[in-house]
C-alpha positions as CSV (number, residue, x, y, z in Angstrom):
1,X,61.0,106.0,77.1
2,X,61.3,109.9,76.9
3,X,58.3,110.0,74.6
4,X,56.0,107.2,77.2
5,X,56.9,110.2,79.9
6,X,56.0,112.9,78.3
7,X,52.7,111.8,76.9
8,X,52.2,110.6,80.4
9,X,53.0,114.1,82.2
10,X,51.0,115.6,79.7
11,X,48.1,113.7,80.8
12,X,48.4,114.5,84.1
13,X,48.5,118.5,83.4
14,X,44.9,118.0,82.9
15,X,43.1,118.6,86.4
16,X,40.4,116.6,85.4
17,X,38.5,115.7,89.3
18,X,35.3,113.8,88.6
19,X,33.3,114.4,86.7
20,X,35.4,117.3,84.5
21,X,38.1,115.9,82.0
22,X,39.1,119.7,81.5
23,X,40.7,118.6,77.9
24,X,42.2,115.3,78.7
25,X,39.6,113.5,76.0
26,X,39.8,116.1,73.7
27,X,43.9,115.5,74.2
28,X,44.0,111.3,73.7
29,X,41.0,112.1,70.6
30,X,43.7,113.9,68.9
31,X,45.9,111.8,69.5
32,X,43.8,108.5,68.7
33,X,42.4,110.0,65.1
34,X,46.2,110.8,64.3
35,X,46.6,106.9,64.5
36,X,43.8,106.3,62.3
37,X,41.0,105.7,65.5
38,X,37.3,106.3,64.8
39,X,36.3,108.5,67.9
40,X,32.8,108.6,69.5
41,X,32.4,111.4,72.2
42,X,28.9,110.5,74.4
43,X,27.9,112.9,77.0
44,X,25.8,111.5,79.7
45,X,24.7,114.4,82.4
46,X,27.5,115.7,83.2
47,X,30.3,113.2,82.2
48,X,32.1,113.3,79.0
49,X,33.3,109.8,77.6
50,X,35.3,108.0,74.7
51,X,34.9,105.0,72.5
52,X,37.7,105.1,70.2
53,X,38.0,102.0,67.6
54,X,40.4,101.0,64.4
55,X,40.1,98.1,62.5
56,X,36.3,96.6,62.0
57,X,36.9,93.0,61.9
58,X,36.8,90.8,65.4
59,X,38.3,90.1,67.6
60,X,38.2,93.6,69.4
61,X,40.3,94.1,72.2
62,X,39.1,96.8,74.3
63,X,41.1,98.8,76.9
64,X,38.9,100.6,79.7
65,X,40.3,103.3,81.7
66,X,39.5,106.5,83.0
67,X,40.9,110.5,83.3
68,X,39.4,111.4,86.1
69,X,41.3,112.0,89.4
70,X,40.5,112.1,93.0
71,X,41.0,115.7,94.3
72,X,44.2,117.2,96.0
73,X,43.0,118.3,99.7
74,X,46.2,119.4,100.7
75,X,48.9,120.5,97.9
76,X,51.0,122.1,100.0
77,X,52.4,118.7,101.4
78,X,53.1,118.0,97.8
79,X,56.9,118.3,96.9
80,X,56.2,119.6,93.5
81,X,53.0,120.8,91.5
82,X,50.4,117.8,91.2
83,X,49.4,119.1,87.7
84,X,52.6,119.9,86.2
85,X,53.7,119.1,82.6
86,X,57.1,118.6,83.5
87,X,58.8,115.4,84.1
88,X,61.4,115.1,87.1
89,X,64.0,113.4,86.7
90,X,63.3,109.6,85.9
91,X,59.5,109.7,87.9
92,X,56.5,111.1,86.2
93,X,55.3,112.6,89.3
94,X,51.2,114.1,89.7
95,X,48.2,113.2,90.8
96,X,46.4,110.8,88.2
97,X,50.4,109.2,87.7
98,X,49.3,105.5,89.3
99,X,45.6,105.7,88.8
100,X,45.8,105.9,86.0
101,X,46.9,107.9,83.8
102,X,50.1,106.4,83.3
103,X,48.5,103.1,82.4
104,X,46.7,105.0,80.1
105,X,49.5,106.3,78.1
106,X,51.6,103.2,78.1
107,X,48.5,101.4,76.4
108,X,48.6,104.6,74.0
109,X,52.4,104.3,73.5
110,X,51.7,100.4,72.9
111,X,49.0,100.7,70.7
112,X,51.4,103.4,68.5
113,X,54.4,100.5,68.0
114,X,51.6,97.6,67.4
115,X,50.2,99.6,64.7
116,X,53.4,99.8,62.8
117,X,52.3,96.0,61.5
118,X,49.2,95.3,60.1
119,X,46.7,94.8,62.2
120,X,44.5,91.6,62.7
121,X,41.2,92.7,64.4
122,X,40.5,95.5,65.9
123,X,41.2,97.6,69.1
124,X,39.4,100.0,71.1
125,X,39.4,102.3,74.2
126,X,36.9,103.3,76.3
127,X,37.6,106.2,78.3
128,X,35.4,108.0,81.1
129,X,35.9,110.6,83.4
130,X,33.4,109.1,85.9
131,X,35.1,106.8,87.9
132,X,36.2,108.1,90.8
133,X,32.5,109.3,91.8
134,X,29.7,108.0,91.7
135,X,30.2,105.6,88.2
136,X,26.6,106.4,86.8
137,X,27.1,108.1,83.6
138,X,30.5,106.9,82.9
139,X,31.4,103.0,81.5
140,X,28.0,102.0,83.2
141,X,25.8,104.7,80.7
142,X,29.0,103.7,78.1
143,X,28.2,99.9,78.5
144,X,24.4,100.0,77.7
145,X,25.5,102.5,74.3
146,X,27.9,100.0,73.0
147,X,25.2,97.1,73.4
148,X,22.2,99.1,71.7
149,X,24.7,99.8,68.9
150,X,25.3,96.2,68.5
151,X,29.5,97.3,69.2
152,X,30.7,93.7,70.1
153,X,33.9,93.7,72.8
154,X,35.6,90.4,72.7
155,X,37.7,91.3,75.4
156,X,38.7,94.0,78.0
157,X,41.5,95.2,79.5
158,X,41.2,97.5,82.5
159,X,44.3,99.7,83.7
160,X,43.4,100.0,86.9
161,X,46.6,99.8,89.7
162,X,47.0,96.0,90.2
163,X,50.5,95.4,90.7
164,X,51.7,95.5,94.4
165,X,55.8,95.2,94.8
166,X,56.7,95.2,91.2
167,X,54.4,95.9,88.0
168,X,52.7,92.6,86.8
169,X,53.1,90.5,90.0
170,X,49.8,90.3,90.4
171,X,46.4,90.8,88.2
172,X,42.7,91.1,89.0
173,X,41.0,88.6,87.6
174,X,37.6,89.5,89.0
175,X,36.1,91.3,91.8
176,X,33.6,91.1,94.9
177,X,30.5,92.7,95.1
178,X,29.7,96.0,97.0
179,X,26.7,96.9,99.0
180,X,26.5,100.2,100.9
181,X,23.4,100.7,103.4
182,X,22.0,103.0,106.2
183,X,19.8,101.5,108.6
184,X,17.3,104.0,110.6
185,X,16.3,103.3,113.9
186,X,13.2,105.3,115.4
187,X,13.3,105.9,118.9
188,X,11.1,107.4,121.5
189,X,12.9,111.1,122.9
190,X,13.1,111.7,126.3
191,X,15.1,112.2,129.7
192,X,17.6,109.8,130.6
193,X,16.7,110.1,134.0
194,X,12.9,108.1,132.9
195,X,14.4,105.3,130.3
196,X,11.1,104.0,130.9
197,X,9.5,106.3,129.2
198,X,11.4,106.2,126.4
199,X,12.9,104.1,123.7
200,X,16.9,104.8,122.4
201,X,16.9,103.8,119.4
202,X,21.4,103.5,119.5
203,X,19.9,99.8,121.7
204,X,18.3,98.8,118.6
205,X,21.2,100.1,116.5
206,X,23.3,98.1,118.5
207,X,21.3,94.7,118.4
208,X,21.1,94.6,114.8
209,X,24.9,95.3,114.8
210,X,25.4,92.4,116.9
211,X,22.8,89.8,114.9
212,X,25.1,90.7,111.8
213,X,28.5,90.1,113.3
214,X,27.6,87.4,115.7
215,X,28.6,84.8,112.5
216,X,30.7,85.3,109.4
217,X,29.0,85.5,105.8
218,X,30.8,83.0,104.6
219,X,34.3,81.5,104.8
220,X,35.6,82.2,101.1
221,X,36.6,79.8,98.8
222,X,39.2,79.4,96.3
223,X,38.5,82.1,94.3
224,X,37.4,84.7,96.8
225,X,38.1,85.3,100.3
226,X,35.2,85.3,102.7
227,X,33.5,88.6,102.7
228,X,33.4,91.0,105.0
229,X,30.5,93.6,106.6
230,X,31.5,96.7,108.3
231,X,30.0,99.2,110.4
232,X,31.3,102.8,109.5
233,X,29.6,105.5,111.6
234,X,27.1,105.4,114.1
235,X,25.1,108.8,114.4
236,X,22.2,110.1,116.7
237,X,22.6,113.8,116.1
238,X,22.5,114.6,119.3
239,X,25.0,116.6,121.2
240,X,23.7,116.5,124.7
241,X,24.3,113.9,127.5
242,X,20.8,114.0,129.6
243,X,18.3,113.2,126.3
244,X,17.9,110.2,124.8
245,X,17.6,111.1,120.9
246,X,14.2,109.9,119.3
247,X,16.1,108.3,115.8
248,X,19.6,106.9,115.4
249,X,21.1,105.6,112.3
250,X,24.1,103.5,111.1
251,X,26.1,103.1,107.6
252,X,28.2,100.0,107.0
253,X,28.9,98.1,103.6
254,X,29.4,94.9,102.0
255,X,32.1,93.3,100.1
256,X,30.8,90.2,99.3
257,X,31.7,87.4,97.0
258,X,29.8,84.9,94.7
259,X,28.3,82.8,97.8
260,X,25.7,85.8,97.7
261,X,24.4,88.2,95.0
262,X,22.8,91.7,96.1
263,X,19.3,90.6,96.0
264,X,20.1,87.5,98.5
265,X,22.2,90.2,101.0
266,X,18.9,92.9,100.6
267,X,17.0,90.0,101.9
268,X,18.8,88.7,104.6
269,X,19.3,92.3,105.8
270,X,15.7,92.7,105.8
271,X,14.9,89.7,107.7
272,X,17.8,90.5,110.2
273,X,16.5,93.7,111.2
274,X,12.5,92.2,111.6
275,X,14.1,90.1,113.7
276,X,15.1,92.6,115.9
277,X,12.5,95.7,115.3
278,X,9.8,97.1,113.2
279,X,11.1,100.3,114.0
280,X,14.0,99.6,112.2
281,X,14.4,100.8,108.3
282,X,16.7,100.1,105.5
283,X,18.1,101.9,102.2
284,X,20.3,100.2,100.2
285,X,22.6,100.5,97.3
286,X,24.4,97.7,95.8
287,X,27.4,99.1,93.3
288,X,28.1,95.4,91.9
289,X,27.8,91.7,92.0
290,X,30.9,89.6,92.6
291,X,32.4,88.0,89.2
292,X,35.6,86.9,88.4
293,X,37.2,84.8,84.9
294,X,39.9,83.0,86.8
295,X,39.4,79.8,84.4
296,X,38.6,82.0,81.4
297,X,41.4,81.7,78.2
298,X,41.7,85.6,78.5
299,X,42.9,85.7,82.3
300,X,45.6,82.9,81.0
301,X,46.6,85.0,77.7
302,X,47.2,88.3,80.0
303,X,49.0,86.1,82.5
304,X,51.2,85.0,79.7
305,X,52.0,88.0,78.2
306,X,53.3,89.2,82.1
307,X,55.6,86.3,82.3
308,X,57.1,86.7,79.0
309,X,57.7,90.4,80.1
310,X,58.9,90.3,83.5
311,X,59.7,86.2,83.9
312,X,57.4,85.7,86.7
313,X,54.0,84.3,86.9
314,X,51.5,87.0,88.7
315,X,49.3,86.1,91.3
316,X,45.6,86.0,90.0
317,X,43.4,87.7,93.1
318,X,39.8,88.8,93.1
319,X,40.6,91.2,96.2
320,X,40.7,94.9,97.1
321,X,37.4,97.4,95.6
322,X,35.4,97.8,93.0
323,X,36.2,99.0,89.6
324,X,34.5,99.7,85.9
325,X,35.0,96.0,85.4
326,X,31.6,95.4,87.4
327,X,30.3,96.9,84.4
328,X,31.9,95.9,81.4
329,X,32.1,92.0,82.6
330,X,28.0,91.9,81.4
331,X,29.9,92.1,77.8
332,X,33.1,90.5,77.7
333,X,35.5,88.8,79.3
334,X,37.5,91.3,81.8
335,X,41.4,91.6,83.3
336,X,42.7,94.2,85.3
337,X,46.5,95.1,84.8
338,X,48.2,98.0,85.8
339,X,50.5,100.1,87.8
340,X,51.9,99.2,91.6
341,X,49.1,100.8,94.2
342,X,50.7,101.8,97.1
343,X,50.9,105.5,95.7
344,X,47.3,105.9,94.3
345,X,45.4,108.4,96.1
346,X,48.1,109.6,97.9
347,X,50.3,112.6,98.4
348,X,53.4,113.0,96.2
349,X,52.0,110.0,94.1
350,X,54.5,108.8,91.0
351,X,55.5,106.5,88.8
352,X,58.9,105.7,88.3
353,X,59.9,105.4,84.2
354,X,61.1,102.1,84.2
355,X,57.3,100.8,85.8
356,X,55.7,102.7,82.7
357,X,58.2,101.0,80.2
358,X,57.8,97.6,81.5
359,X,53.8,98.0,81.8
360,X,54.3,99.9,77.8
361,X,55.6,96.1,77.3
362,X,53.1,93.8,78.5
363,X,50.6,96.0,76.9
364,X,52.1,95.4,73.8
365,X,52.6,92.1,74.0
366,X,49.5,91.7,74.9
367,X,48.3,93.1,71.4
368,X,50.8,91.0,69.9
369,X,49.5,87.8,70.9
């Protein structure tokens, strides 16, 4: 356990905020190729990223992670030094601990004991450092590489925080879709005193609001729950009370399941706001299409290897954000397991030893099996 905390504490010490891995690559490399890992190092823009293989035969059981953290806004509220090297006590304590640099060293630490038998197959990691941003030259870039090089993943394993009370209790076994969009209202300026003269483009903000939430999406089913559309700002630029502002625009997103793909949602949002103006305009992003492998055989093994770890079943859910898997599931089969969540982005975030050894556990029974 000592040596799980200090590889994990040393992964922390790397300050890596997207899309700099300051040494944290170069770090697990070392550490791989010691093992006997073939390491690949792609650079897409800015991003530096990992494929790291051993063994050539299949199946090939890929782990997908990432070393990049979100940033600390305000470290004097932190108890201790976010980037230390220095365990406390029995925590591993820094940002990066949950998500997820302490998954990523217990799948290191697991990988090290499983290799002390020959192995049957192969496994793999694919490391970015370009999740927490904007994902474009991290596993998505990573992904298309690995098919053009005809690198086959049987299956993936993502270490992103899953686990909610106690590590293990639950697993993502897919994910809903994301769609972010700003919708653009053009008004006509003028006094308030002579709305007739004028046209406030917040009214036609506000009736394309209303078309959108006067009805549900849809109401879920067994797999997902029903998604959901919200409205995040509302802005007109205008910091006076006696003008009505010529243009107005809104953001709001989308987490939608597999009753819809992003094409269908671009459409209906397009048709819902003709409906209520042609002054209205739309851009759109959609981060991800809903998935999920709830009846697949490598949602059940994972679940297995959890229960013979922890003796508990773990819930199977298709909720919370997006992840890498979006990406990776156009290749193989994907499962998230990780760490307990309620500490990830936050201040003072840790991991407490015994979570890392029981997650070190299921990750190698999982490699087992």
């Amino acid at each position: 356990m000592i040596e799980l905390a200090t590889l994990t504490q040393k992964l922390i010490s790397f300050p890596g905020i997207t899309p700099d891995q300051t040494g944290c690559l170069d770090f697990i490399q070392d550490y791989l190729e010691n093992l006997g890992f073939v390491c690949v190092r792609k650079k897409f823009a800015d991003v530096d990223n990992l494929y790291a293989r051993i063994g050539t035969a299949a199946p090939n059981l890929c782990f997908a992670g990432h070393v990049d953290v979100v940033p600390v806004l305000h470290p004097e509220s932190w108890d201790h030094d976010p980037f230390s090297d220095t365990v406390i006590g029995d925590t591993v304590y820094g940002r990066g601990a949950i998500d997820m640099k302490g998954a990523i060293a217990a799948f290191m630490m697991a990988v090290k004991n499983r290799l002390k038998v020959p192995l049957n197959g192969s496994i793999s990691l694919l490391l970015t450092a370009d999740e927490e941003g904007p994902a474009e030259h991290g596993t998505k870039k990573m992904v298309d590489w690995l098919q053009k090089s005809s690198e086959e993943i049987t299956c993936c394993l993502v270490g992103e925080p899953t686990s909610v009370s106690r590590v293990g209790d639950m697993i993502k076994v897919g994910r809903r879709g994301s769609l972010n969009a700003i919708v653009t209202a053009t008004g006509i300026a003028g006094h308030v005193a002579y709305p007739d003269q004028c046209l406030n483009p917040l009214d036609l903000i506000i009736q394309f609001y209303n078309k959108l939430k006067s009805s549900p999406l849809d109401h879920g089913d067994a797999t997902f729950q029903p998604s959901n559309l919200e409205f995040t700002s509302i802005d007109a630029g205008n910091p006076t009370s006696n003008v009505i502002p010529g243009v107005a625009s809104a953001r709001f997103n989308i987490r939608f399941n597999d009753c819809h793909t992003g094409d269908s949602l671009i459409a209906y949002l397009k048709q819902t706001a003709a409906q209520v103006s042609d002054r209205l305009s739309l851009d759109i992003r959609v981060s991800g299409d809903a998935f999920h492998n709830a009846g697949h055989p490598w949602a059940d093994q994972v679940a297995t290897a959890v229960e013979s770890v922890t003796r508990s079943r773990p819930v199977l859910s298709t909720d919370g954000g997006t992840s890498d898997a979006r990406f990776i599931k156009d290749i193989a089969p994907v499962v998230e397991l990780g760490l307990c969540n309620a500490l990830a982005h936050k201040n003072n975030e840790l991991v407490s030893l015994n979570d890392l050894a029981t997650l070190q556990e299921i990750y190698f029974t999982i490699l087992k099996h």
